[in-house]
Each structure stands twice: as C-alpha cells, then as structure tokens.
C-alpha positions in Angstrom: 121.6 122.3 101.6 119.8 121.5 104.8 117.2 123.9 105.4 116.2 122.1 108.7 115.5 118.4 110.0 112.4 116.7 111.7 115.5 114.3 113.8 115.8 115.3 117.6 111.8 116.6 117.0 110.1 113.5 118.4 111.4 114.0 122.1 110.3 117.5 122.9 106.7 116.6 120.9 106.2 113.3 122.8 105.7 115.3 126.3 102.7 116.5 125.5 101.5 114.3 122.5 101.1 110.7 122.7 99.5 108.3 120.7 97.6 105.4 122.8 100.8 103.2 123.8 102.7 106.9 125.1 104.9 107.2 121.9 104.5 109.7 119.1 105.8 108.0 115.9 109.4 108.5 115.6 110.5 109.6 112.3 114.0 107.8 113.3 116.1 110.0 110.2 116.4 113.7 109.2 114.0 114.9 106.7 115.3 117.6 104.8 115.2 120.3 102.0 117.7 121.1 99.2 116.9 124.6 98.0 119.2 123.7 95.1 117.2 121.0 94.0 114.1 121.3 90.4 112.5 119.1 92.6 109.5 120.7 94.4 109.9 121.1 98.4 106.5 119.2 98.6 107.8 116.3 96.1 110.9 115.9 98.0 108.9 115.8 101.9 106.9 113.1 100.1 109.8 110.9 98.5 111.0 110.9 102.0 108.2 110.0 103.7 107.1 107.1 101.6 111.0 105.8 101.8 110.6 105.7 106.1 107.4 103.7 105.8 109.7 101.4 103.2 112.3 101.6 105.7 109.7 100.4 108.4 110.4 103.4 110.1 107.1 104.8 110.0 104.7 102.5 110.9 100.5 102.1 110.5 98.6 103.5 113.0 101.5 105.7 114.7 100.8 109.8 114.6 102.7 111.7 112.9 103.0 115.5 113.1 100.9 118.1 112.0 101.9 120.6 108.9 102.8 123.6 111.5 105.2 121.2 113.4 106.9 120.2 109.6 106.8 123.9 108.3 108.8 124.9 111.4 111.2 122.2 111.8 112.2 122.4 108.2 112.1 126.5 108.3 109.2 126.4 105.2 105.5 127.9 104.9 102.8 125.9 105.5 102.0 125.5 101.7 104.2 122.8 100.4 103.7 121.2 103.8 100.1 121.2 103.3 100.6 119.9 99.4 102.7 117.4 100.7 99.9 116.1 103.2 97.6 116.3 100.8 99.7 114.0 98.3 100.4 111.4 101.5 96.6 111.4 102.0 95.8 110.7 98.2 97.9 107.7 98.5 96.8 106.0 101.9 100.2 107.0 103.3 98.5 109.6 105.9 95.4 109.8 107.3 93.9 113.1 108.2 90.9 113.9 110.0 88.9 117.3 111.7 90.4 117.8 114.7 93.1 115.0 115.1 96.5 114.4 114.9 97.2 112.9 111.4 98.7 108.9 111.6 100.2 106.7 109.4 98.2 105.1 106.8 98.9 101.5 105.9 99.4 102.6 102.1 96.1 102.0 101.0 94.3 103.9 98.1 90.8 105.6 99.3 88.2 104.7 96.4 85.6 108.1 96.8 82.2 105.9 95.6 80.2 108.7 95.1 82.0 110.2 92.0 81.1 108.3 88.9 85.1 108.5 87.5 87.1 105.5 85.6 89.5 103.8 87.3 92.3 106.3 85.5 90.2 109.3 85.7 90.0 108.7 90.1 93.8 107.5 89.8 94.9 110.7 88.1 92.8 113.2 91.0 94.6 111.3 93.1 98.5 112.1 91.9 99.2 108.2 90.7 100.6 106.8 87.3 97.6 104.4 85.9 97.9 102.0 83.1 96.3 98.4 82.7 96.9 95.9 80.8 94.2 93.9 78.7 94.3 90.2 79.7 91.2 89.2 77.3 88.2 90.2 75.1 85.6 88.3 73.5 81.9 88.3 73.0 79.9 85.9 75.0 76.5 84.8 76.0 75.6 86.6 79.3 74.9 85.0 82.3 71.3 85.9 83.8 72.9 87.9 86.2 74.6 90.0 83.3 71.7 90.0 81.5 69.8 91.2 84.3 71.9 94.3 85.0 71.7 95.4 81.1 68.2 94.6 80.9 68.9 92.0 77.7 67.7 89.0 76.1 69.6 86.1 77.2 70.2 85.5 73.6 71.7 88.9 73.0 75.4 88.8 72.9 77.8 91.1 75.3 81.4 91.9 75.2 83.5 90.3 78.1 86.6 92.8 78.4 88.8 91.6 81.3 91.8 94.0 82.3 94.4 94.2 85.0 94.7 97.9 87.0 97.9 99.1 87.9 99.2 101.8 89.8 102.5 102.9 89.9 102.9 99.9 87.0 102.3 97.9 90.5 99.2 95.5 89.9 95.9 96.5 92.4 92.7 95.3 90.8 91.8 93.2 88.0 88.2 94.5 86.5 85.8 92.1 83.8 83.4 94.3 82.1 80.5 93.6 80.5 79.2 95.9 77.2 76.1 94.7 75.0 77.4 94.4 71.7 74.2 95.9 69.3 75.4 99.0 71.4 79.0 99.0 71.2 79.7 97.4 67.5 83.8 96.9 67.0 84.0 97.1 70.7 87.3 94.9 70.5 89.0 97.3 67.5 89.8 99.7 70.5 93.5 99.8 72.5 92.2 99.8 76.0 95.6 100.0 77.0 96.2 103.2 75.8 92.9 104.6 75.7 90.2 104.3 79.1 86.6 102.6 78.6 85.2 105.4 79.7 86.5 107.4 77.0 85.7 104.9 74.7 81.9 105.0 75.4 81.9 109.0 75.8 83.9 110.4 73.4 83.8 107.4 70.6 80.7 106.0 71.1 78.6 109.5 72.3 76.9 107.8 75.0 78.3 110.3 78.0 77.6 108.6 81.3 75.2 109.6 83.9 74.9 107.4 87.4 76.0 103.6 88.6 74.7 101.2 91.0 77.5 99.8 93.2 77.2 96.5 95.1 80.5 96.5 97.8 81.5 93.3 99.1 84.4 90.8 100.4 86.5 87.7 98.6 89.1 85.5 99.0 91.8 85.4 96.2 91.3 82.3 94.2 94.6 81.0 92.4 94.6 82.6 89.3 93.2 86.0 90.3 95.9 86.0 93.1 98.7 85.2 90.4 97.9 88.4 88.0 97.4 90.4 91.0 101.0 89.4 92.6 99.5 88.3 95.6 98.8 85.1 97.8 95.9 82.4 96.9 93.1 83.5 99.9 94.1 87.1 100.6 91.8 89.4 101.0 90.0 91.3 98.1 87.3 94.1 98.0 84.7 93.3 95.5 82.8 95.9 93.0 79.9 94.7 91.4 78.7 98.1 89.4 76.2 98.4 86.5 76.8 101.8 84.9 74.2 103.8 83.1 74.1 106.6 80.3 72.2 109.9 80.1 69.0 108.2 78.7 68.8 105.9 81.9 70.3 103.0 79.7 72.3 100.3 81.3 75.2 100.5 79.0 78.1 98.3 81.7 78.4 96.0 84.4 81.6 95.3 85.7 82.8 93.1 88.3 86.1 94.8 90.0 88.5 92.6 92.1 90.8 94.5 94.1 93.1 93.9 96.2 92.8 94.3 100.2 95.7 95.8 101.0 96.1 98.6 98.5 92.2 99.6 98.8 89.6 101.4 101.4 86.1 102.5 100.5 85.5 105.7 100.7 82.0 107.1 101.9 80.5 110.4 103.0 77.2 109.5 104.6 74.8 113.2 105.3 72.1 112.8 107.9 68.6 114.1 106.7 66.2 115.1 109.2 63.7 112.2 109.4 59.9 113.2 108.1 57.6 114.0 110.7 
C-alpha cells in the first residue's frame, strides 16, 4: 500500500530551492510506505534511500529534502522521518547541518574523537553491524616509539594484536594494538572476535579506561594493507595513532588504526574559550 511518493516532488521544490548548479537532487523513483509491512516506516525510508545512492541516483553533494517535505509527501509525522534522517546521518549517507538544507553524503562513517568508545561500542551508537576479524597476535619487543607511548623498558615485552574492522561484514580499518604483557598476562587466551578489547581490559582485566591521546594523520595504502582492506595499492587512508590510558593515569594501549578513506571522516566539535586578559 502506497501511502504517498516523493516522484513528481523534485519539480515544484526546484523553483525555489536550488543547490549551486540550479538543480535540487532528483530522487528519480517513488519512495513509498507499506502500512502492511513489520518493517518500521523509518527502516523502510532508509532501505530506499541507500538503494538510490546504489542506483547512482542520488548523488554526493546534491540536497535532498528536509523531513517536513518527506513527512508530507509520504502522508506521515515527522518522527519516523526524523529517525530515518538520523539513521542516514549515522552512516555518512546524509549530511545535516543548523540551518541548511540536508545533502547527500558520500557514505562515509563520522568517527566522534572526543568520546573515548571501541571501535564496536561507536559502531553500535551509530546503528551498524560490527565484527572483526583477528589477523595475528604475538608478543614482541617494542619499538622505541611503542615503548615510548607505554612508558616501558625496551626490554619489556608487549602484545602485538592486529585485527581487521568491519562494518556491515564490509572491511573499513585494519587496527594493530599494542598491550604490555606484565599487565595483561594470557592476553592471547581471549576470542577478540567475539568479544571487544575494551571489554577485555574493563570487565576481565578491571582496568576501566579513563582518557587517550590521538595523533590524526594521512597514508597511502601499501600492498598488503590495501589487500585485507579490499581496496587499491595507494588509496587513501586516515591514520590513528592513539595511546589509551586507565583510571590511575597508566598507559595501558597504543594502537595504530588504518582506515580506509572513503568509508571515514573525523569528527570534531571545537568550543571557543574566551582568551585570558
């Protein structure tokens, strides 16, 4: 059942509302409800959206329409409109801001830096399926970088734990942690593919987590990163470089997190502070 369409929308919408090159972004099908349907009204807008960006229909950068427009055309309230935005934004599929016409995202996944979560725990907020997948684990002699960042010994030994993120069982980041092993004996007994790090460390360990240091940078793929990651040799990756420490002020992790360009942003709300007089 058709409870109303967003098709035949775009031309009475683009006299008055025009993106920079004069065209509001066409959704080029119907979008519609079936009231019949388990599936939730804001589920179903979603699964249709995401299959017109598939479609190329919907393209990066174009607006789109804002939640009163949808609620009207399809005959709905505002609420699973607005849940369904929401859902879009999570995933990089719409951008919102104060004030503006929402646009098409490119499908990238905002990272929000200044919440210390795990990789599942910030994939989870965000409405996606995580999972990863341990490609090694060993113990090692650190580097003096490593060793730097947990504040050891260069002869003290650390756990190398390498994993590969996905989303959506679709590959997005591949992360090498480093753990000091006098602080996390049997470190390599643990299924990290069923069970997070963090959750390791907090719940198995008892060393609950307080702040880390992040270092944001830029890479190029090298061959055998871009091969787990399902991507091209060169492409583009954000780089993480993040030493993580416990209540006590400890330096308990550093982790270096490749991820790739195209599924990632940084996300960063800067406050302006009144300079001292």
């Amino acid at each position: 059942m058709k409870i109303g369409n967003i098709g035949g929308m775009a031309t009475a919408q683009t006299r008055h509302t025009r993106r920079k090159d004069g065209a509001l972004a066409s959704i080029g099908t119907s979008i519609s409800l079936d009231a019949g349907s388990y599936i939730p009204y804001y589920e179903q807008i979603v699964d249709q959206v995401k299959k017109l960006v598939q479609a190329k229909k919907l393209t990066a950068g174009a607006e789109f329409y804002s939640e009163g427009e949808v609620a009207k055309a399809l005959g709905v309230s505002k609420m699973p409109v607005r849940q369904a935005f929401q859902k879009l934004r999570s995933e990089g599929l719409l951008v919102i801001q104060r004030g503006k016409r929402p646009t098409v995202g490119a499908e990238r996944v905002p990272w929000d830096f200044q919440r210390l979560r795990g990789f599942t725990e910030e994939m989870l907020s965000r409405g996606f399926v995580p999972s990863a997948r341990v490609l090694s684990i060993d113990k090692m002699t650190p580097d003096t970088g490593v060793a730097r960042a947990l504040g050891l010994a260069r002869d003290q030994k650390v756990y190398r734990l390498k994993r590969l993120r996905l989303i959506d069982k679709k590959p997005v980041a591949v992360v090498t942690s480093f753990l000091p092993c006098h602080l996390f004996p049997g470190l390599e007994k643990h299924d990290f593919e069923a069970q997070s790090l963090y959750h390791v460390i907090e719940k198995l360990y008892g060393r609950p987590l307080q702040r880390a240091d992040e270092i944001i940078g830029a890479a190029s793929a090298e061959a055998e990163d871009a091969k787990v990651l399902r991507t091209a040799p060169g492409q583009a990756l954000l780089v993480i470089k993040e030493t993580t420490y416990d209540t006590k002020h400890v330096p308990i992790e550093y982790s270096v997190s490749l991820l790739r360009g195209d599924r990632y942003t940084a996300a960063v709300t800067s406050v302006r502070q009144e300079p001292k007089r």
